[in-house]
C-alpha positions in Angstrom: -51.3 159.7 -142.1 -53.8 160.7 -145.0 -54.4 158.4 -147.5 -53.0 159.3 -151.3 -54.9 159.7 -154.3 -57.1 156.9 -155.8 -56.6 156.6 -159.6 -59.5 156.4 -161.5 -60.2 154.2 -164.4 -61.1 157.2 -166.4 -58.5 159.2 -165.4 -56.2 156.9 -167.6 -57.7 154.4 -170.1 -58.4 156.1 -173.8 -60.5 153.1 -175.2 -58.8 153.7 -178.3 -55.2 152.9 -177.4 -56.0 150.7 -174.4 -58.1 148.0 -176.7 -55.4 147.7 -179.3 -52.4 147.8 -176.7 -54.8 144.9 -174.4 -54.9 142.9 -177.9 -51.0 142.8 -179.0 -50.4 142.1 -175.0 -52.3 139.0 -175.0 -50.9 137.8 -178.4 -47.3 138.9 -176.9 -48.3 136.2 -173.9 -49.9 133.5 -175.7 -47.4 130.5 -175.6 -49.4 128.8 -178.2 -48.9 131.7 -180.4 -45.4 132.3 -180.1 -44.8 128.9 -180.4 -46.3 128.9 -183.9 -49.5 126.3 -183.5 -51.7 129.3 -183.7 -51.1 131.7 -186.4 -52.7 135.0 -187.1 -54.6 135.3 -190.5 -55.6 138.5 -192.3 -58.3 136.6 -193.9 -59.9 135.8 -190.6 -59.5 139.4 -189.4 -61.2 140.5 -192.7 -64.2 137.7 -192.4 -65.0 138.7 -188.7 -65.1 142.6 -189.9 -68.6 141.8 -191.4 -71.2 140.2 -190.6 -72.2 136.5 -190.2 -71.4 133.8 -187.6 -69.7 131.3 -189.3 -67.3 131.8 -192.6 -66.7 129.4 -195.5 -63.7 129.1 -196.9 -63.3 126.8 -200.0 -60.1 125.6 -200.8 -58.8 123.1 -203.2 -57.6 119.0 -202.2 -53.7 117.7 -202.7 -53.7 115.6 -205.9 -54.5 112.4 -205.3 -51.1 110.4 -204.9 -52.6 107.3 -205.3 -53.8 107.5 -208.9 -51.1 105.7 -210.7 -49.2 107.9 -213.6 -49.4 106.5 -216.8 -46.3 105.0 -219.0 -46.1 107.4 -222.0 -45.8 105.7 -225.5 -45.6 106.4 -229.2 -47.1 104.0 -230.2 -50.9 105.4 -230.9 -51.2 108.9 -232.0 -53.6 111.4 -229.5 -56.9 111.2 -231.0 -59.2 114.4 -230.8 -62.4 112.7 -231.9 -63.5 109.0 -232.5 -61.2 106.0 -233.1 -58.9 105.3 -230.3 -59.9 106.3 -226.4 -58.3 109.7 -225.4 -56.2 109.3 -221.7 -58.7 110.0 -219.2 -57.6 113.1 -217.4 -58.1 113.3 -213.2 -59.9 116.0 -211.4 -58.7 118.2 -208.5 -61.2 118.4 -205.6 -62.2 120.8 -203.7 -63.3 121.4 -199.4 -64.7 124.0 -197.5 -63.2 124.9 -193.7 -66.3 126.8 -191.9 -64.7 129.1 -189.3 -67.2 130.2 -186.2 -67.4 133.9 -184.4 -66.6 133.8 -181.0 -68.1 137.1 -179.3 -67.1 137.4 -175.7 -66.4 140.0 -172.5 -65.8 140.5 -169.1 -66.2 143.9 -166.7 -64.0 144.5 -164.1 -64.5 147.2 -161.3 -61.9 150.2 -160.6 -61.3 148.9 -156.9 -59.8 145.7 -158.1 -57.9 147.5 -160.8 -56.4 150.3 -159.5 -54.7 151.8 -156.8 -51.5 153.8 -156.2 -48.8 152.4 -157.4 -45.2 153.5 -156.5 -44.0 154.9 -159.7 -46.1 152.5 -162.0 -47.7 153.5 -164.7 -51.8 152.5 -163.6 -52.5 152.6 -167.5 -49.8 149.6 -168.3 -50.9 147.7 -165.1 -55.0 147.5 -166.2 -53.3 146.3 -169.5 -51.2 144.0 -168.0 -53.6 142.3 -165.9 -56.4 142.4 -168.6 -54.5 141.3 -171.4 -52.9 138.2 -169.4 -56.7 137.9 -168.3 -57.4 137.2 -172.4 -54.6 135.1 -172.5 -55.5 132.6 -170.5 -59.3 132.6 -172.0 -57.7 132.3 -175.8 -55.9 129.0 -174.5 -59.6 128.0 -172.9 -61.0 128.1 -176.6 -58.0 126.6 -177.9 -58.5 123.9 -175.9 -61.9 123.6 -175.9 -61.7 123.8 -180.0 -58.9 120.7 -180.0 -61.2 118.3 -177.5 -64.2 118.9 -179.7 -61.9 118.2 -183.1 -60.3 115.1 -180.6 -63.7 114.0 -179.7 -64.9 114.0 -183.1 -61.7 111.8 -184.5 -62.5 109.5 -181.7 -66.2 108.7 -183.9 -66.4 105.9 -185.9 -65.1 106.0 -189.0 -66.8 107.7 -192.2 -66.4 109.4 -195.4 -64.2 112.3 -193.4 -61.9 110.8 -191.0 -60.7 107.3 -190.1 -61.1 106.5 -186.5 -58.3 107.4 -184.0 -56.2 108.0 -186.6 -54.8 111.3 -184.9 -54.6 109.2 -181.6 -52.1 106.7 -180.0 -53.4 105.2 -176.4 -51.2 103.3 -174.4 -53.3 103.7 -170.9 -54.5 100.1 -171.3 -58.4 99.5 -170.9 -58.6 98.3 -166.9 -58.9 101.6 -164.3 -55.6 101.3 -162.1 -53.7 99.3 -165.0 -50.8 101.8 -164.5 -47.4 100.3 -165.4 -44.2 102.4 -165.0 -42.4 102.7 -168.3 -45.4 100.8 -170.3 -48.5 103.1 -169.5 -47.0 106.4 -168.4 -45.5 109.1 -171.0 -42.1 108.1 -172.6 -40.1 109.0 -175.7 -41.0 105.8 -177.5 -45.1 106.6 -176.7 -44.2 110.2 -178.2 -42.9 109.1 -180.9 -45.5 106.8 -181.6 -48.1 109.4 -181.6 -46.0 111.7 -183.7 -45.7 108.4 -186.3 -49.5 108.6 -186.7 -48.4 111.8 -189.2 -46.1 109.0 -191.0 -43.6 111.0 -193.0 -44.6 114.4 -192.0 -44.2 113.5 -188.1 -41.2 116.5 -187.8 -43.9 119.1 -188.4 -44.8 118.7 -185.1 -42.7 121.2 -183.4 -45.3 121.6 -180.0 -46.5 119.7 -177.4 -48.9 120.6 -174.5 -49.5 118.7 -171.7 -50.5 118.7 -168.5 -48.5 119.2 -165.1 -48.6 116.0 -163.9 -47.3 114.6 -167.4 -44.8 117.4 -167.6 -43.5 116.0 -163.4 -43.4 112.7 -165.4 -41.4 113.9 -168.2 -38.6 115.6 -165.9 -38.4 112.7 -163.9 -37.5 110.9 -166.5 -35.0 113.9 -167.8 -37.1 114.4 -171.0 -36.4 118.1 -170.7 -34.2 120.4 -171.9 -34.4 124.2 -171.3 -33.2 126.5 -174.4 -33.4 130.7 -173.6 -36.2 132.5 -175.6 -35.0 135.3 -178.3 -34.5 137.8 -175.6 -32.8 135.5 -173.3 -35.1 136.4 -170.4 -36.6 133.0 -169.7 -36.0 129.3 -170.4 -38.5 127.7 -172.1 -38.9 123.8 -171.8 -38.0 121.4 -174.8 -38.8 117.7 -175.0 -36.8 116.1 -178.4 -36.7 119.7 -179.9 -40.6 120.5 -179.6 -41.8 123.7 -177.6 -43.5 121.8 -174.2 -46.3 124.2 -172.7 -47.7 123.3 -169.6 -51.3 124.0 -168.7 -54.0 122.0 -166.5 -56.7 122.2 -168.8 -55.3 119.7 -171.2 -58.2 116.6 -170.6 -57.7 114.3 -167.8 -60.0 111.7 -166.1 -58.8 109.9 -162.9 -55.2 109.0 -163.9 -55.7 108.4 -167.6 -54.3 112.4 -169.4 -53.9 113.0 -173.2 -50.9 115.1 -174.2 -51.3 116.8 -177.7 -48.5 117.9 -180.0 -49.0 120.3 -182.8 -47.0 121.6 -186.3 -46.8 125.1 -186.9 -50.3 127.2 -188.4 -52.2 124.0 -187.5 -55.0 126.8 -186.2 -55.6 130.1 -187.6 -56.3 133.0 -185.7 -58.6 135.9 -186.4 -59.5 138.8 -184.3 -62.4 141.3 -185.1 -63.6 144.9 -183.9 -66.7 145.3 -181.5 -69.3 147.7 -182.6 -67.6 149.1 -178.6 -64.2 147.5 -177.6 -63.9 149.2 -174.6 -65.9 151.6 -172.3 -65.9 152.7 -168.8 -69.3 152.6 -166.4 -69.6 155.3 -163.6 -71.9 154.1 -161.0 -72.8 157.0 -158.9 -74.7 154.8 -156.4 -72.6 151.9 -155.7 -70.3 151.9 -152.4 -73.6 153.6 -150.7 -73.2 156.7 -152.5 -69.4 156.7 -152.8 -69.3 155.9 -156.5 -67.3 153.6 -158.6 -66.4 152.8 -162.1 -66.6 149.7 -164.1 -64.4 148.9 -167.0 -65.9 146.9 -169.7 -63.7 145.0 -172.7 -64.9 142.9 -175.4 -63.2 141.1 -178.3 -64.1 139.3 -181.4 -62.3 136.2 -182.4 -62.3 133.3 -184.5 -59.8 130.3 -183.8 -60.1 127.3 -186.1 -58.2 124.5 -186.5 -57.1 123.7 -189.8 -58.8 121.3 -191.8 -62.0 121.0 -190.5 -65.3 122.8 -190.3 -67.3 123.8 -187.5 -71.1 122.8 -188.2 -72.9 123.2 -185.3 -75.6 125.5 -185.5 -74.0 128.7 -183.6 -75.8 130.8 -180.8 -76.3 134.7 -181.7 -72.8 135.2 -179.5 -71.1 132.3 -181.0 -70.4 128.6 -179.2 -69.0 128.8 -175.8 -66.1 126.3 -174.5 -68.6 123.8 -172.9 -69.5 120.3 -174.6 -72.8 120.8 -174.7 -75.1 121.0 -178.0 -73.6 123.4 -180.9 -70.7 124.4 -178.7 -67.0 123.9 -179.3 -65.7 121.1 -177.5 -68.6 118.5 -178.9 -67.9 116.2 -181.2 -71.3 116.8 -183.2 -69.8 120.6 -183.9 -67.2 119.5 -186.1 -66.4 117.5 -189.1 -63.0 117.1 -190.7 -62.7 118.3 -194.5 -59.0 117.6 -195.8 -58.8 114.0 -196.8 -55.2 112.9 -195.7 -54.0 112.6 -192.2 -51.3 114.4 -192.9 -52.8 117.9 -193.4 -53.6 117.6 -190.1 -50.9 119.1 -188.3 -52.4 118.0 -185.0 -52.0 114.4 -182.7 -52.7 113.4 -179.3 -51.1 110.3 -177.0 -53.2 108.7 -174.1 -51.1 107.9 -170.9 -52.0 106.6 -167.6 -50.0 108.1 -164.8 -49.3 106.8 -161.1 
């Protein structure tokens, strides 16, 4: 039996649908964007449209509640000039977030892409599969981005943060200290970490952890299950927070951090390559048979509210590694809003069996 018709790459992606139709796929699939810890900001989008690879963005400090008000009296009348001391007025301060350019792409060739497909349409499944493909590297910077911003809380204390203070760890100090109901993830050790937001813990809406803290947390019946808008799937719930599951969350030996999140508590921007997409056609490859390579690239800038990234950036922007400059080091950040509590972000320690 002859073989059917190969589709080609070219014979169905139009770079200029398939890039925007790749991008609202992946922002479709992103959990931590429809859950509401990642928002997406025109600002950003703007900012990454020209040039440079980082972006200030000055904004202005809460009053500071701890100046006392004064009593009001009648007693002296307001002097102008001279005799009695005029109330001395407070000042409003001000911080600047630095946002970084991330530049990245991948190539993918036409035999792993396509084929025939039984009354498919080939252009919606190279979507598909590339757009989940950016999905899954957007949650890779995400969480590269928070154990930089984690890593950097965990410093000593300066004139930015105080030490830990986004951070409760119950995994004791002593490797193999695990203790059911004492070391391991519970609703009283959630709480906790939500309480290092004081007053402002129910802004916390998400929590992300990893698998085997999620097996923990149904073992223990932590989980409810509530139908998303179109009631296609359940999505998990732990005490009315949004639970996303995903193996990347840190973890050494049996000691794993679970980190919860309020809603906008990272902003998301996404810019336009000079060439989004374009499509290669190898005449020699396949000893003479030919074959096509298709190309995507995106432009993004994800940063966590409250801080600035002040690494000095490679030409592409930082990648998700530790090392030097790059996003999950300590060095590359530093936090710029002075209460804990504009930091819609906090992490608990556990040690699991």
């Amino acid at each position: 039996m002859a073989a059917g018709p190969i589709t080609q790459i070219s014979d169905v992606v139009v770079p200029a649908i398939f890039t925007p139709y790749t991008q609202q796929i992946t922002e479709e699939k992103a959990r931590l964007i429809q859950s509401g810890a990642i928002v997406r900001d025109g600002e950003l989008d703007r900012l990454l449209a020209g040039g440079g690879l980082t972006f200030n963005a000055p904004s202005f400090k809460d009053l500071d509640s701890s100046d006392t008000e004064r009593v009001s009296t009648d007693s002296v009348p307001y002097q102008f000039t001279g005799g009695v001391a005029n109330p001395d007025p407070k000042k409003i301060g001000t911080g600047t977030e630095i946002a970084v350019r991330k530049n990245r792409n991948q190539s993918w060739s036409s035999a792993d892409l396509v084929s025939v497909l039984n009354g498919a349409d080939p252009l919606n499944a190279i979507a598909n599969r590339v757009g989940y493909y950016w999905t899954r590297r957007l949650q890779g910077v995400f969480i590269a981005e928070m154990k930089g911003i984690f890593a950097n809380n965990a410093a000593a204390t300066d004139g930015n943060h105080v030490q830990n203070d986004m951070t409760f760890d119950i995994s004791g100090a002593a490797a193999g200290a695990y203790s059911a109901g004492v070391t391991d993830f519970s609703a009283d050790a959630f709480l906790s970490a939500a309480l290092t937001m004081g007053d402002s813990q129910d802004s916390l809406g998400m929590v992300m952890v990893h698998s085997v803290v999620y097996n923990r947390m149904q073992k223990n019946n932590l989980i409810d299950f509530i139908p998303d808008s179109e009631g296609r799937i359940n999505i998990p719930t732990f005490l009315g927070r949004e639970v996303i599951v995903d193996d990347g969350v840190p973890f050494t030996g049996s000691v794993y951090e679970s980190w919860m999140f309020g809603s906008g508590a990272v902003r998301f921007g996404v810019g336009t390559p000079k060439v989004p997409t374009e499509i290669e056609r190898i005449a020699g490859a396949g000893n003479g048979g030919g074959a096509e390579v298709l190309y995507n690239r995106v432009e993004w800038s994800l940063h966590p509210v409250g801080h600035a990234y002040i690494g000095t950036s490679p030409n592409g922007g930082p990648d998700n590694t530790s090392g030097a400059n790059m996003l999950a080091a300590a060095a590359s950040w530093k936090r710029v809003f002075p209460e804990r509590k504009q930091i819609k972000i906090a992490r608990l320690i556990t040690r699991e069996a």
